[in-house]
PASEBA-1860 file (N, C-alpha, C; in nm, 3 decimals):
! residues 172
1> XXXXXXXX> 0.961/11.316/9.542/1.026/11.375/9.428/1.104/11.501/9.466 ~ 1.053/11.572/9.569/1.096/11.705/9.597/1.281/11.677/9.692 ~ 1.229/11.552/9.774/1.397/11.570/9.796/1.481/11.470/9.721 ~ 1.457/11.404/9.564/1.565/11.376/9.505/1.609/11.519/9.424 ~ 1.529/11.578/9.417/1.562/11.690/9.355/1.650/11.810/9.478 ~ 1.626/11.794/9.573/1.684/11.866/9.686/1.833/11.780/9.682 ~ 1.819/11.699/9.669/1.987/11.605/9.702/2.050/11.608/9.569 ~ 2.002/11.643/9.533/2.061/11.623/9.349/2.109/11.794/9.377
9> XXXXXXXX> 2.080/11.924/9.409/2.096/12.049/9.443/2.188/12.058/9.508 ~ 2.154/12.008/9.616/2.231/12.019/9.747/2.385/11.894/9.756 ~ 2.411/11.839/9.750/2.543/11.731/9.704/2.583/11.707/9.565 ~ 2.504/11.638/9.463/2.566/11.608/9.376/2.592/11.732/9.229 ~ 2.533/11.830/9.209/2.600/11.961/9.232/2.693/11.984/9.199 ~ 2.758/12.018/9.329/2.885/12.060/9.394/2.972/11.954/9.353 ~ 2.918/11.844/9.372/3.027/11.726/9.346/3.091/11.720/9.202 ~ 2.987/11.708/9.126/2.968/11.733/8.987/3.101/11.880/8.955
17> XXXXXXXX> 3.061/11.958/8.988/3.123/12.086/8.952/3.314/12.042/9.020 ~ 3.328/12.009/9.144/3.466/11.971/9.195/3.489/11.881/9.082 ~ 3.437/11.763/9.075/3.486/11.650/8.993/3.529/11.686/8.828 ~ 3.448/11.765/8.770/3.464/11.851/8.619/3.597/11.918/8.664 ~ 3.641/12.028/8.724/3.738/12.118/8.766/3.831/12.045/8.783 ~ 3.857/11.933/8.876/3.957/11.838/8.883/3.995/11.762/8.760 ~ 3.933/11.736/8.649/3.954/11.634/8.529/3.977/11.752/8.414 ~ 3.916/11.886/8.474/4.017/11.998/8.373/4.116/11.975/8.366
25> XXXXXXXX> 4.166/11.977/8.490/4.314/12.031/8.515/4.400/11.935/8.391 ~ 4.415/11.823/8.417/4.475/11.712/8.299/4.434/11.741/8.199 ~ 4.340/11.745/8.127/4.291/11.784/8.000/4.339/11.884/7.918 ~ 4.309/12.046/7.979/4.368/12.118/7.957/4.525/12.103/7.950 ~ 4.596/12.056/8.007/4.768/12.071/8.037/4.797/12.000/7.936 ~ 4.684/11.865/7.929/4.755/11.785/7.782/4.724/11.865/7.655 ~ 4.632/11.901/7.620/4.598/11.997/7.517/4.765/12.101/7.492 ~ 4.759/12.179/7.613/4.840/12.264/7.615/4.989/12.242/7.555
33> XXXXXXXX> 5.046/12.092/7.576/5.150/12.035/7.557/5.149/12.024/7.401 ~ 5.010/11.929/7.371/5.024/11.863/7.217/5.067/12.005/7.139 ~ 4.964/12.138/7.161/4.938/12.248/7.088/5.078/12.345/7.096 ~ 5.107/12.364/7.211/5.253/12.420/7.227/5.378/12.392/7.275 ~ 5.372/12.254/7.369/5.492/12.199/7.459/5.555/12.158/7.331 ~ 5.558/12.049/7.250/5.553/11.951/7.136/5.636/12.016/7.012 ~ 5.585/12.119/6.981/5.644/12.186/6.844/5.818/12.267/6.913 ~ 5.732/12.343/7.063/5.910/12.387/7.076/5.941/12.283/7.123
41> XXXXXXXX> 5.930/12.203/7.209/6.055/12.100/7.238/6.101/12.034/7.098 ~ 6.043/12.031/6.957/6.118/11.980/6.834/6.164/12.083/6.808 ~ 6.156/12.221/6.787/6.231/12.304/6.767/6.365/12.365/6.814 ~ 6.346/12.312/6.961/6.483/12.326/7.055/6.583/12.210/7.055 ~ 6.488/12.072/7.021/6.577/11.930/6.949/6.692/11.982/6.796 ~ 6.588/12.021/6.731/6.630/12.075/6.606/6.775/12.166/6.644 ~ 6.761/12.280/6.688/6.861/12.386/6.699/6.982/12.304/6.783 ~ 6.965/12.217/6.900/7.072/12.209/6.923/7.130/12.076/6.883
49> XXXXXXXX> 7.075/11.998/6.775/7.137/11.894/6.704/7.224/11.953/6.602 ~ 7.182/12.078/6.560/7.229/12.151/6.421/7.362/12.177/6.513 ~ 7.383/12.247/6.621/7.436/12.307/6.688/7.579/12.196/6.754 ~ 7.571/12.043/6.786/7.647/11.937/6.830/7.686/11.867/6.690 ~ 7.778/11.837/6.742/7.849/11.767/6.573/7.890/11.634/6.626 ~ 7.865/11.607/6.724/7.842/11.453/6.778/7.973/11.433/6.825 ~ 7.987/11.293/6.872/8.144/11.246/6.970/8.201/11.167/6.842 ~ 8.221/11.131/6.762/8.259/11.089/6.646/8.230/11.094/6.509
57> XXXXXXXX> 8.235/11.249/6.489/8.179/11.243/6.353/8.257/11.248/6.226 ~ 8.183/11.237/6.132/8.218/11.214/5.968/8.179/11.299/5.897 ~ 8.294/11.375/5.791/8.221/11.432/5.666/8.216/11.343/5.550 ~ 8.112/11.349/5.486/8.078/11.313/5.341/8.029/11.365/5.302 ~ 8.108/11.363/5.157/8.143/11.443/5.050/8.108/11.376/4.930 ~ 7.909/11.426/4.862/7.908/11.313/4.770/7.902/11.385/4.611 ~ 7.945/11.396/4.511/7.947/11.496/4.420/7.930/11.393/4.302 ~ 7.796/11.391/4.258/7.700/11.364/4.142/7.736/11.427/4.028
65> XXXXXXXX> 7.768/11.542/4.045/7.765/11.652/3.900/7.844/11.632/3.833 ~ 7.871/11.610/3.721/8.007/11.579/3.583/8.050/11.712/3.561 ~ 8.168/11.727/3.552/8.236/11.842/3.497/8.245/11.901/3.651 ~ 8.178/11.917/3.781/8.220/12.022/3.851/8.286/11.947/3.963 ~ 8.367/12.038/4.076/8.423/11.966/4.173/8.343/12.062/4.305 ~ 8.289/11.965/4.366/8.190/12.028/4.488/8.370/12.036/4.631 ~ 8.411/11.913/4.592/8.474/11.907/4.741/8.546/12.008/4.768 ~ 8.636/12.099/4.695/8.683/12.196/4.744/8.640/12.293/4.786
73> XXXXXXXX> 8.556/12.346/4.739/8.438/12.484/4.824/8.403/12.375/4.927 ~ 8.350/12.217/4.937/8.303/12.195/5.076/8.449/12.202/5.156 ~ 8.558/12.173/5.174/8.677/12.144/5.227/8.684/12.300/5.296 ~ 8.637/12.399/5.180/8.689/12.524/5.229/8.576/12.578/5.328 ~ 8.484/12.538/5.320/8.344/12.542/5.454/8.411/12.505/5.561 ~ 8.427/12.355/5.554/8.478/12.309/5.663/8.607/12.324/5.719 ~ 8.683/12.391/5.663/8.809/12.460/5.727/8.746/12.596/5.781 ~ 8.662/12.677/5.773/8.583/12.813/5.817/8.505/12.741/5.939
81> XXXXXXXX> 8.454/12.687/5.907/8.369/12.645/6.041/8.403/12.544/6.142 ~ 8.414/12.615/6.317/8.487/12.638/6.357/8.476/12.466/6.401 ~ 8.357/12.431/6.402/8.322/12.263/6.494/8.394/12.170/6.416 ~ 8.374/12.192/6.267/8.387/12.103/6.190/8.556/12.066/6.090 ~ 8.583/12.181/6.148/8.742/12.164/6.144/8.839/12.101/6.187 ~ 8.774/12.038/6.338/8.821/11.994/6.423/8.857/11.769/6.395 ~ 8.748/11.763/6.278/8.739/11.615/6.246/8.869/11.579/6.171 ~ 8.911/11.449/6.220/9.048/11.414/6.138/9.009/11.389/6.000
89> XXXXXXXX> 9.146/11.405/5.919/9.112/11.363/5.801/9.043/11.204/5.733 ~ 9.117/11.084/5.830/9.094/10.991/5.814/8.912/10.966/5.817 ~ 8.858/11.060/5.876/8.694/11.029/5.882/8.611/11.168/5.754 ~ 8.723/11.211/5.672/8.628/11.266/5.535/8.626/11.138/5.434 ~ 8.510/11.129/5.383/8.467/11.045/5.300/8.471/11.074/5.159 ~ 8.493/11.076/5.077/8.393/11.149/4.907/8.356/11.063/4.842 ~ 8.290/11.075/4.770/8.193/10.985/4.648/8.170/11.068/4.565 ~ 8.260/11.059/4.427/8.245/11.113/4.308/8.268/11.041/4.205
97> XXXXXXXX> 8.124/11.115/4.135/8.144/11.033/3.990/8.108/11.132/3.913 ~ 8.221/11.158/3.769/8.251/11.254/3.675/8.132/11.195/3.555 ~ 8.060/11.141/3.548/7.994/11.128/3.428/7.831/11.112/3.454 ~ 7.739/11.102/3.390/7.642/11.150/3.405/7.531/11.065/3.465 ~ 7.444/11.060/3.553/7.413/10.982/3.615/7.263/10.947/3.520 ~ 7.270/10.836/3.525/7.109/10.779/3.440/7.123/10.634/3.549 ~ 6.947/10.635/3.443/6.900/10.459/3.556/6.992/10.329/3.549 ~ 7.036/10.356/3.409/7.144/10.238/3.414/7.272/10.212/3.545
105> XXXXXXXX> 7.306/10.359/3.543/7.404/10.362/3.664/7.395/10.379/3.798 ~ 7.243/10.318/3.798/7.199/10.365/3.974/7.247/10.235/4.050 ~ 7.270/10.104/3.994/7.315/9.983/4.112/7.443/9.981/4.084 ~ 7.585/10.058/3.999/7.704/10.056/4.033/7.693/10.192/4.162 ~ 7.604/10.295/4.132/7.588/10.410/4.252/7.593/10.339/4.395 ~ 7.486/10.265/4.392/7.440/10.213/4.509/7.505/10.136/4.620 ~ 7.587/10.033/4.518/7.729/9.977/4.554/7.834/10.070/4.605 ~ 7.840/10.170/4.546/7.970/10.256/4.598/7.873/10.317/4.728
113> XXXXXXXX> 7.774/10.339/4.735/7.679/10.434/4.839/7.715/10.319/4.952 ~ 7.704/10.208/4.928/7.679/10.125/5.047/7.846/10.060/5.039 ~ 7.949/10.058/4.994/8.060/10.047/5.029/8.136/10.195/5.166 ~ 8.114/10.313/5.109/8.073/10.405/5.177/8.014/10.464/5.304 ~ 7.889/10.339/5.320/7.848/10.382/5.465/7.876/10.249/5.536 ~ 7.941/10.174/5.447/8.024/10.033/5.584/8.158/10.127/5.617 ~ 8.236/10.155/5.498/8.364/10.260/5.610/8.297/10.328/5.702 ~ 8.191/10.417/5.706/8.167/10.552/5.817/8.137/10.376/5.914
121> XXXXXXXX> 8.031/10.339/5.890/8.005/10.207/6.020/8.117/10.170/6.066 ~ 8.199/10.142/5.980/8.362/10.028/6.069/8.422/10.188/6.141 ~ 8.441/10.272/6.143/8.518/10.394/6.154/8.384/10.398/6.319 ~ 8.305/10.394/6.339/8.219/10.382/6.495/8.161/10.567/6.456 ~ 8.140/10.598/6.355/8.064/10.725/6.353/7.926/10.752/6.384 ~ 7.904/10.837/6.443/7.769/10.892/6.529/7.705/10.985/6.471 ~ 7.766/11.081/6.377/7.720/11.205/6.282/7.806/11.167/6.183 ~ 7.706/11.203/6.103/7.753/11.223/5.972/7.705/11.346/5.900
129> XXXXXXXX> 7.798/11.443/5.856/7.779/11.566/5.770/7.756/11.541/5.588 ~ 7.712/11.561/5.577/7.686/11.527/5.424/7.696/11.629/5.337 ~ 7.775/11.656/5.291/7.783/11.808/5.155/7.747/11.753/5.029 ~ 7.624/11.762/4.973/7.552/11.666/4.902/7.558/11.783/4.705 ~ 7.556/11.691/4.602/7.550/11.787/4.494/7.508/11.678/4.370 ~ 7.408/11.704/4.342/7.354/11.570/4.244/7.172/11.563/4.226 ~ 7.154/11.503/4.146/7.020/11.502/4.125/6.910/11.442/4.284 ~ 6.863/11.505/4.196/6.713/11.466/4.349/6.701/11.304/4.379
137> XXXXXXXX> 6.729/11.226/4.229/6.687/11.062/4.243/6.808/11.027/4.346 ~ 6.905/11.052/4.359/7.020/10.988/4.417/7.046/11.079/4.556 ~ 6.969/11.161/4.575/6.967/11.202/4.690/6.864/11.134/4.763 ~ 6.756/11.067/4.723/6.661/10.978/4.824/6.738/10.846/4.866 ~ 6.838/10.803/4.727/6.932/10.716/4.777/6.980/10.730/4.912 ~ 7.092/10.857/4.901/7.152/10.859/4.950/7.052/10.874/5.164 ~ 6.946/10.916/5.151/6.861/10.933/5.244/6.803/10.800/5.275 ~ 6.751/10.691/5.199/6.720/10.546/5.238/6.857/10.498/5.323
145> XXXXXXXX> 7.008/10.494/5.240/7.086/10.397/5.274/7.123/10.435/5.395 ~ 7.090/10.541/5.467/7.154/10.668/5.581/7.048/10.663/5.696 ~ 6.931/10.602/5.630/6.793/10.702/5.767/6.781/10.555/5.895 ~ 6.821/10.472/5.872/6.884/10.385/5.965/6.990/10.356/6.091 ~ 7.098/10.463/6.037/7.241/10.463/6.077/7.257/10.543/6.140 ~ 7.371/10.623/6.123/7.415/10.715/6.215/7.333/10.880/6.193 ~ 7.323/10.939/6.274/7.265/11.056/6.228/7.331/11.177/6.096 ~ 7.256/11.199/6.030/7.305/11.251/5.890/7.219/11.404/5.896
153> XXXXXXXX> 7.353/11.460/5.889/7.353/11.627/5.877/7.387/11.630/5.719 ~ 7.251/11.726/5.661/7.248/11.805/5.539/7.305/11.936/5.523 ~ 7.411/11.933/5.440/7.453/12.069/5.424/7.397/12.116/5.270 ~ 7.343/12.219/5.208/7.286/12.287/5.083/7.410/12.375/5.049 ~ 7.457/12.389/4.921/7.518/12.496/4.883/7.423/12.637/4.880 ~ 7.414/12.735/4.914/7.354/12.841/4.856/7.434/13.002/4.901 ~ 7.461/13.044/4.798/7.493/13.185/4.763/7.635/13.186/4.806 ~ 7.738/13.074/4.746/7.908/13.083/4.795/7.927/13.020/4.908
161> XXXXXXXX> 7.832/12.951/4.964/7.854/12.889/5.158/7.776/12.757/5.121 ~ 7.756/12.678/5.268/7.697/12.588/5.253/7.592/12.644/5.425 ~ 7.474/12.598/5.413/7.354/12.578/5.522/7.313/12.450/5.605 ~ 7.401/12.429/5.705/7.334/12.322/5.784/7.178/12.347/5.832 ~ 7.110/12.249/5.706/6.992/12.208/5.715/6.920/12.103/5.857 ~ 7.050/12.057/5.922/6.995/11.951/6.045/6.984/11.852/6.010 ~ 6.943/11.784/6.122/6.941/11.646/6.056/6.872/11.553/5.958 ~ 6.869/11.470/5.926/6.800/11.447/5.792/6.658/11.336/5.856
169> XXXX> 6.642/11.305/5.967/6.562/11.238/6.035/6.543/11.317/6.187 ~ 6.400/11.341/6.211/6.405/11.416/6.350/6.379/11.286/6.451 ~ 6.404/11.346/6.514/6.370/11.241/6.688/6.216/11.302/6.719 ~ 6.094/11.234/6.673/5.972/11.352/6.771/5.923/11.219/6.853
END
């Protein structure tokens, strides 16, 4: 009994202790990644997607609201900002409708939504900017018929400007 207990001291031990220390090393590093690698590498995805306006992109311009006109304050964004100035006209889109949106009028919406994203498709677009102004229901629309396709940049009106929100689907 005295020398399984001596060999159990004396070799397996030590072995024990190398073998734990060695299966740290991985453990720990993966930990380390999930807990901190993970969030900034989406955070550094994030900033510089906001930041690229893609090799063929599109504005759309979708204005829900009756009585107001969104596209000109967006037109006048995008003449200020410097990336997005640069897109031909032939690839701005708009979708407006002057009267008031209810459930009845959500499958003539839908039709024009999806007439809409076959032009940006036939046109070979890669981004899409979206200057969005309309109720919340027709904005999930507009987020179903889109979260498939090409990548879709949210712009918010707030305080006289608009806020590129990023993209509307992350890559994690």
């Amino acid at each position: 009994m005295v020398a399984v207990v001596e060999f159990i001291n004396q070799w397996l031990a030590p072995a024990g202790v190398v073998l734990g220390l060695i299966t740290a090393v991985p453990i720990f590093w993966t930990w380390w990644q999930v807990v901190f690698g993970e969030p900034r590498r989406l955070r550094r995805w994030h900033r510089e997607a906001r930041e690229h306006i893609g090799l063929r992109p599109a504005i759309l311009i979708i204005d829900l609201l009756p009585g107001r006109n969104i596209a000109a304050q967006a037109q006048h964004f995008i003449a200020q900002h410097e990336a997005l100035k640069h897109i031909p006209k032939d690839r701005h889109i708009s979708l407006e409708r002057d009267k008031p949106l209810t459930p009845e009028a959500m499958p003539d919406l839908l039709t024009e939504l999806r007439a809409v994203s076959a032009r940006i498709i036939h046109a070979g677009c890669d981004t899409i900017h979206c200057f969005y102004a309309g109720p919340v229901a027709a904005a999930a629309c507009v987020g179903a018929e889109f979260a498939n396709g090409a990548r879709l940049h949210l712009y918010q009106h707030q305080n006289g400007t608009y806020t590129d929100y990023g993209p509307l689907r992350l890559i994690v």
